[in-house]
C-alpha positions in Angstrom: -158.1 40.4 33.2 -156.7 43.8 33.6 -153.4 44.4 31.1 -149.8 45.0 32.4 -150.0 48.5 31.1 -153.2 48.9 33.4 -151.6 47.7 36.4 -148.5 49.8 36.3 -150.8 52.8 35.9 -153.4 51.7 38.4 -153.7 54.1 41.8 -152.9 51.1 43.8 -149.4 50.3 42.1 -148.8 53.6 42.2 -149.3 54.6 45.9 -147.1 51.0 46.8 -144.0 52.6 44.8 -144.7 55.5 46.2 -144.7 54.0 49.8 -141.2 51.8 48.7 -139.6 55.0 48.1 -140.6 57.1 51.0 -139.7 54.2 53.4 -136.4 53.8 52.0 -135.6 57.4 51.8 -136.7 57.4 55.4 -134.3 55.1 56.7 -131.6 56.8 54.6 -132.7 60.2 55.9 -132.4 58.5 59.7 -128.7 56.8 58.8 -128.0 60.3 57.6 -128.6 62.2 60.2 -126.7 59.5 63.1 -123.8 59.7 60.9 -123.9 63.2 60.0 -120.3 64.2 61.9 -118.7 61.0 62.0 -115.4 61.2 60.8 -113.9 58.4 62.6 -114.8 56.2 59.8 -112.5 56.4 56.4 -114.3 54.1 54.0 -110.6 54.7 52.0 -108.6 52.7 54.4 -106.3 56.2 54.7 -105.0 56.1 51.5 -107.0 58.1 50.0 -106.1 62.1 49.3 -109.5 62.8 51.2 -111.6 61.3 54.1 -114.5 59.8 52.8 -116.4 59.9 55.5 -119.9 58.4 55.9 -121.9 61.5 54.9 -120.2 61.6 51.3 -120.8 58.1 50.8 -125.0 58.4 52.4 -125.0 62.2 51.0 -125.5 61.5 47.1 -128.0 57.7 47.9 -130.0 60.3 49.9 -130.5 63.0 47.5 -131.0 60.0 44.8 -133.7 58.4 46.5 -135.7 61.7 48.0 -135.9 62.5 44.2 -137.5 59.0 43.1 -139.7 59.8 46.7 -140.4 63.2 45.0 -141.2 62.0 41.7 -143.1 58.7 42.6 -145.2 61.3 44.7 -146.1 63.9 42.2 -146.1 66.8 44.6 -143.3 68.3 43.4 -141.3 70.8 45.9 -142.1 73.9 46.2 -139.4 77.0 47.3 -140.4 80.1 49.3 -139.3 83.2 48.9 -136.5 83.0 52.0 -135.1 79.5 50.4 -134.5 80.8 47.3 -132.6 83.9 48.9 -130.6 81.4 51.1 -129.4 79.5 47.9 -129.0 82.8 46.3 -126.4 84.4 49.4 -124.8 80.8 49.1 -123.6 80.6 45.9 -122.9 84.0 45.7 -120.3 83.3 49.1 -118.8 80.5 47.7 -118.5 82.7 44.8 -116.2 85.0 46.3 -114.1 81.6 48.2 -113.4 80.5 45.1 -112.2 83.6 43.6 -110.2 84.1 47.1 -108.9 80.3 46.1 -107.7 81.3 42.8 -105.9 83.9 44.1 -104.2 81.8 47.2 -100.5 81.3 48.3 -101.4 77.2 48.2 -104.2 77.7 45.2 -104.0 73.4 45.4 -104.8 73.3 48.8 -107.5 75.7 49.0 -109.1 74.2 45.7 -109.5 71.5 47.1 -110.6 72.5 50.2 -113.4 75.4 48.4 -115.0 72.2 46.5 -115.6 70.2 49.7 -117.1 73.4 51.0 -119.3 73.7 48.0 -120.4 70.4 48.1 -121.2 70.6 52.2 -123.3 74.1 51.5 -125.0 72.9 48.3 -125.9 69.4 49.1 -127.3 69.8 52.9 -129.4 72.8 51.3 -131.3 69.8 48.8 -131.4 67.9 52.1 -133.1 70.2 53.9 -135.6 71.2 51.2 -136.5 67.4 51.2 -136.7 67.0 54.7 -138.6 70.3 54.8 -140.9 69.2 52.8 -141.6 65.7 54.7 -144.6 64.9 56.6 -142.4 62.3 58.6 -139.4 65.0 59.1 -139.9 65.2 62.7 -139.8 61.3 63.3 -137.1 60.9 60.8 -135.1 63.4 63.1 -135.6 61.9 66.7 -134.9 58.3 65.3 -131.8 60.0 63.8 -130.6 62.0 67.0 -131.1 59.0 69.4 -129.2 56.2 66.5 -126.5 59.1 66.8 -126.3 58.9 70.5 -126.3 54.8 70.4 -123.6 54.8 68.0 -121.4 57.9 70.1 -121.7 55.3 73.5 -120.2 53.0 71.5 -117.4 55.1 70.0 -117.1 56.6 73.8 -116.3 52.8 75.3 -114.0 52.5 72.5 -111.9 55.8 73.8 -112.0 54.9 76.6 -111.2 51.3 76.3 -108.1 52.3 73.6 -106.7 55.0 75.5 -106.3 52.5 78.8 -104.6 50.2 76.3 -102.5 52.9 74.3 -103.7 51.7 71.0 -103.4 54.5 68.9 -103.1 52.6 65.5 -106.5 52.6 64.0 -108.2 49.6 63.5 -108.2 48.5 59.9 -111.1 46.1 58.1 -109.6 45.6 54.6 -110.4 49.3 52.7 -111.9 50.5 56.1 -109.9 52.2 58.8 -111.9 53.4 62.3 -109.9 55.6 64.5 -110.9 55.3 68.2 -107.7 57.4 69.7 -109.7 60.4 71.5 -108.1 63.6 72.1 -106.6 64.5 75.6 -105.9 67.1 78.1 -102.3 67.6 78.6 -102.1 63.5 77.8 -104.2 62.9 81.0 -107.4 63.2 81.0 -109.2 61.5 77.7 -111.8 64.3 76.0 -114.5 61.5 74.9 -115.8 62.9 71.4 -117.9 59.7 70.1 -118.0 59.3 66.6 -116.0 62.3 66.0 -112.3 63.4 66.2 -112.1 66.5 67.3 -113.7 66.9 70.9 -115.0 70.3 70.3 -117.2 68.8 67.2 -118.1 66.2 69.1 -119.9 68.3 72.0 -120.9 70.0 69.2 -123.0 67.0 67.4 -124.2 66.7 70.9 -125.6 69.6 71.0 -127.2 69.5 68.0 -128.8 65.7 68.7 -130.3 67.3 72.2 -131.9 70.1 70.6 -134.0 67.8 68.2 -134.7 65.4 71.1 -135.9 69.1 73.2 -138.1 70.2 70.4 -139.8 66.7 68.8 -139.2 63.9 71.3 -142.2 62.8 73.0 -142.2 64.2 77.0 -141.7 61.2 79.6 -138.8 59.3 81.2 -137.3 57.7 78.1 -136.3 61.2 77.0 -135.2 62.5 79.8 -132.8 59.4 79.5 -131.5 60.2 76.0 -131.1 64.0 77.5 -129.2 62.6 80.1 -126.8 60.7 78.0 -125.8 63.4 75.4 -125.5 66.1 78.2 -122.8 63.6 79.9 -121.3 63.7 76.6 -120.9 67.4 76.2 -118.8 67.2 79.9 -117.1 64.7 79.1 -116.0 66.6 75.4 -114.4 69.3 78.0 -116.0 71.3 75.3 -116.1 75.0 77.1 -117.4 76.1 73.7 -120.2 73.1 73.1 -120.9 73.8 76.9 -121.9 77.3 76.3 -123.7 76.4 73.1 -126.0 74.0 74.6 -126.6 76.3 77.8 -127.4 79.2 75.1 -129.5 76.6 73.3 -131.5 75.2 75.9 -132.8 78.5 77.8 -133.7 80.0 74.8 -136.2 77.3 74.0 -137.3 77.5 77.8 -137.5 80.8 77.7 -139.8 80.9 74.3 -143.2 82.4 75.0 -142.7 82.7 79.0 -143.2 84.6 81.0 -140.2 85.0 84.3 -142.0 83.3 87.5 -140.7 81.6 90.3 -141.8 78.1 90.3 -141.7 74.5 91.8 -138.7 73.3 89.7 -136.4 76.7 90.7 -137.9 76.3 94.2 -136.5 72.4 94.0 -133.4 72.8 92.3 -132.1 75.3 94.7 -133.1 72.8 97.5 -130.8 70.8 96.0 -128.1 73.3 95.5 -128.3 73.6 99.4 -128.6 70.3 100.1 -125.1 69.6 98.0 -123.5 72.7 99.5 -124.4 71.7 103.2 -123.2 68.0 102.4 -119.8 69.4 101.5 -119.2 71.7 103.8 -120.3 68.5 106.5 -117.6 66.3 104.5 -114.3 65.8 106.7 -111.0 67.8 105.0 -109.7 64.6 104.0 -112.7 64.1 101.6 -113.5 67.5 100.2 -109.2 67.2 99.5 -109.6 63.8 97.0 -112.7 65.6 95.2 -111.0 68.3 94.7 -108.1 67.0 93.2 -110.6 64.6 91.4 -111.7 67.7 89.6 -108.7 69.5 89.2 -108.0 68.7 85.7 -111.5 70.1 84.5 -111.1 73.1 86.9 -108.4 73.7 85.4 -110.0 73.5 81.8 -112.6 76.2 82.8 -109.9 78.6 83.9 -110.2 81.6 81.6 -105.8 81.2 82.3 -105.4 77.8 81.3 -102.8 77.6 78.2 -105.2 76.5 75.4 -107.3 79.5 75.9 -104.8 82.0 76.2 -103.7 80.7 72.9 -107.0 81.2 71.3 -106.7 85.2 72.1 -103.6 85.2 70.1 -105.2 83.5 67.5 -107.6 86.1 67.3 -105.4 88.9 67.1 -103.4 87.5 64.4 -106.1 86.8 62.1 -107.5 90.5 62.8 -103.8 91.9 61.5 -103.5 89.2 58.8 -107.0 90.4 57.5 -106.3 93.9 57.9 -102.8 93.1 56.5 -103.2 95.4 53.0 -106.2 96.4 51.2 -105.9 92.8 48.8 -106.1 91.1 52.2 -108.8 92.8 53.5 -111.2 92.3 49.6 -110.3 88.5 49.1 -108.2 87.4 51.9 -104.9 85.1 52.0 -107.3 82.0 50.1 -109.5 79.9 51.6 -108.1 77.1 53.6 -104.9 78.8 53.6 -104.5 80.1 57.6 -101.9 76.9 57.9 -99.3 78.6 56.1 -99.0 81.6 58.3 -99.5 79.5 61.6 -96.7 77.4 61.5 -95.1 78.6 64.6 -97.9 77.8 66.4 -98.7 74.3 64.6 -95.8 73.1 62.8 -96.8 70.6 60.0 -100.5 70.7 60.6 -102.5 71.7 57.3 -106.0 72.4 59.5 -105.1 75.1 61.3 -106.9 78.2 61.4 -107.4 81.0 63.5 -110.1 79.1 65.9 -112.9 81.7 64.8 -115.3 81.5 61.9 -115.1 85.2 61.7 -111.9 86.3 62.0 -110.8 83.3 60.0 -112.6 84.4 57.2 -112.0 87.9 57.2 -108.0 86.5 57.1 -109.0 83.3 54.8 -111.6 85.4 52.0 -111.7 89.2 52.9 -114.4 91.5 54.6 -117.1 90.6 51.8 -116.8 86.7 52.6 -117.0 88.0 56.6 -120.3 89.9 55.8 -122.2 87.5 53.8 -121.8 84.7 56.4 -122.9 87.1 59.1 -126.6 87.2 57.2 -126.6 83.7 56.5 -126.0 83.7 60.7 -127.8 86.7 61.5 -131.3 86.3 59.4 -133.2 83.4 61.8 -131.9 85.6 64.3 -134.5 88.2 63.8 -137.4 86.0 62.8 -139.4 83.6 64.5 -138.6 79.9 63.6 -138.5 76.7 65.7 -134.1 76.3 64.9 -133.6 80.1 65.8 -131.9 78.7 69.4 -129.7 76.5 67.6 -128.3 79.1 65.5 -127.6 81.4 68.9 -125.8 78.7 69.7 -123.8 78.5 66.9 -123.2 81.8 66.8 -121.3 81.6 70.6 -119.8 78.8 69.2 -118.1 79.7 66.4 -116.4 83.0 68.7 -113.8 80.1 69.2 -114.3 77.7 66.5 -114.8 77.0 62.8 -117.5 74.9 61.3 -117.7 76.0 58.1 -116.5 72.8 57.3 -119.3 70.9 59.0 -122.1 69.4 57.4 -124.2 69.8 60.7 -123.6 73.5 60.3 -125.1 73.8 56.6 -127.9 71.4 57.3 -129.3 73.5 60.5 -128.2 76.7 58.7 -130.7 75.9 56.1 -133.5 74.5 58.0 -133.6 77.6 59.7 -134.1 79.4 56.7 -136.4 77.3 55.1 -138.7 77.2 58.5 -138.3 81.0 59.7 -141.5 82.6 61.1 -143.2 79.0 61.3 -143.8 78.1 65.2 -144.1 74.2 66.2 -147.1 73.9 68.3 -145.9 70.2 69.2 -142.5 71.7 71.0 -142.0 70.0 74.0 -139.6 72.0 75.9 -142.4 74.1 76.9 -144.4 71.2 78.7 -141.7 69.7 80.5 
């Protein structure tokens, strides 16, 4: 009879713990990725000086478990060259945002706000060299995106269902607190976001979840449902910026390896196009008149006049002459985090407002340096082949009118891109369909 010492060191023991490990990072890796945005969620009731949102609570189990996974396994991970100059260009940018917090009108504020930012770069970097290094990444990924579109139907319902009723209390479960309240045009129309706040991040995440369905889903009808669903959810966001992401996104995938040509599906969808076209100009007055007005309100959000994006111009020029201010501006910026204080007149009493760029907001927030090294954290996957290089373009667009520097999403493709540059997926579906 074989001793307790023996067993624990026999090949079969070992590959079961090995197994236990990898299936419960897995799950963890799939829970990770559905809740990567959501910050509806406060797992502090609101009481706390911080969200803690789902990924800061999943974020560190994660991270704990890949390493027993990597351990158990004895594979060890192993860093190319381009990973190791990503971590390297990281730390040294949120090098220089902490020396622009140090140096801050609201050094508290922007502290605070350069740790959370340290935490989103460093930590989704160890995710992604994990998942990176996965034989099961892909899986892990689809069963991630499509649990992230499950739980954003719900959270959509919910909008909808709480702004009918005007409940905008959240709902509180003892130390939990789940805000359904969505965001609105002009207090009208509700801007369905899912899981997230903000409708903007939320066609964002949607974007994000489509692009990992495009490029490891299995072809057929059940994805073309799930494509379906989170491209609903981008309209419904009345997300002009996630809109042009995901357009950007999605033809450059098409468009990977091919050659221009006329075919059957451009011969059918302008068939259609006609088809539609002739049916309204056959509608009676009466009836192209209550479709219009149906669609008013998001006409009216596409306008290149409507009020909101007017106001995003100004934002742009001010954060250009804030960062161009005085030479101190222009090395290390006002402090990262600290845009609020010199946009109160436009948002009295908010604390989160920036200058609706990632660029010009931190040329303002951290000076030209800060503004150059997150151009070639950008601007590398660019150049290179590498199967995330469309979801960066469309981050790029993106973040002409937005900030996500604060969003995990951001960091986690970020680095995968890096990590996978010049490797081509010869499973990518968008080609076959």
């Amino acid at each position: 009879m074989p001793k307790a010492s023996e067993l624990s060191s026999s090949p079969s023991v070992a590959r079961g713990s090995w197994e236990g490990w990898n299936t419960i990072s897995r799950v963890l890796l799939v829970l990770w990725i559905a809740l990567l945005a959501v910050d509806r969620i406060d797992f502090l009731g609101g009481e706390g000086a911080f969200i803690l949102t789902p990924f800061l609570v999943l974020t560190p189990l994660l991270l704990v478990f890949e390493g027993f996974r990597v351990l158990e396994s004895r594979a060890g991970l192993q860093l190319q060259l381009q990973g190791k100059a990503y971590l390297l260009l990281v730390l040294f940018f949120l090098s220089i945002v902490l020396i622009s917090s140090l140096l801050a009108q609201d050094p508290l504020m922007s502290a605070k706000r350069s740790a959370l930012l340290s935490f989103l770069g460093m930590s989704t970097f160890a995710v992604a060299v994990t998942v990176s290094g996965r034989k099961d990444s892909r899986r892990a990924l689809v069963a991630g995106a499509k649990l992230g579109l499950i739980i954003a139907i719900v959270f959509g319902v919910l909008e909808v269902l709480t702004f009918i009723s005007n409940l905008s209390e959240p709902f509180r479960f003892g130390f939990l607190t789940i805000d359904f309240w969505p965001h609105t045009y002009y207090g009208i129309v509700p801007r369905i976001s899912g899981q997230v706040m903000d409708a903007n991040r939320g066609g964002l995440l949607m974007v994000f979840y489509l692009f990992i369905l495009l490029r490891w889903d299995r072809p057929g009808f059940r994805r073309w449902g799930w494509l379906t669903l989170g491209g609903m959810f981008i309209l419904l966001s009345l997300s002009r910026s996630a809109v042009l992401m995901g357009m950007i996104t999605v033809f450059l995938m098409w468009s990977e390896g091919r050659k221009f040509r006329v075919n059957r599906r451009a011969v059918f969808a302008v068939l259609i196009g006609l088809v539609v076209s002739s049916g309204w100009l056959m509608a009676s007055s009466s009836t192209r008149s209550s479709i219009v007005r149906g669609l008013e309100p998001l006409a009216q959000r596409l306008s290149p006049t409507e009020a909101s994006t007017q106001e995003h111009f100004l934002l742009l020029g001010r954060g250009v002459e804030e960062g161009a201010e005085s030479v101190k501006r222009a090395t290390i910026g006002m402090g990262y985090g600290n845009s609020y204080m010199e946009l109160q007149d436009i948002f009295p009493g908010n604390k989160y407002g920036n200058f609706h760029s990632l660029y010009v907001t931190m040329l303002a927030e951290s000076g030209v340096l800060a503004l150059i090294l997150s151009l070639i954290l950008l601007g590398y996957p660019l150049g290179l082949p590498g199967v995330w290089r469309p979801l960066i373009w469309g981050f790029v667009a993106f973040n002409i009118f937005y900030q996500t520097l604060a969003e995990p999403l951001f960091w986690f493709a970020l680095a995968m891109a890096w990590l996978t540059v010049q490797q081509r997926d010869r499973t990518e579906s968008v080609s076959r369909t």
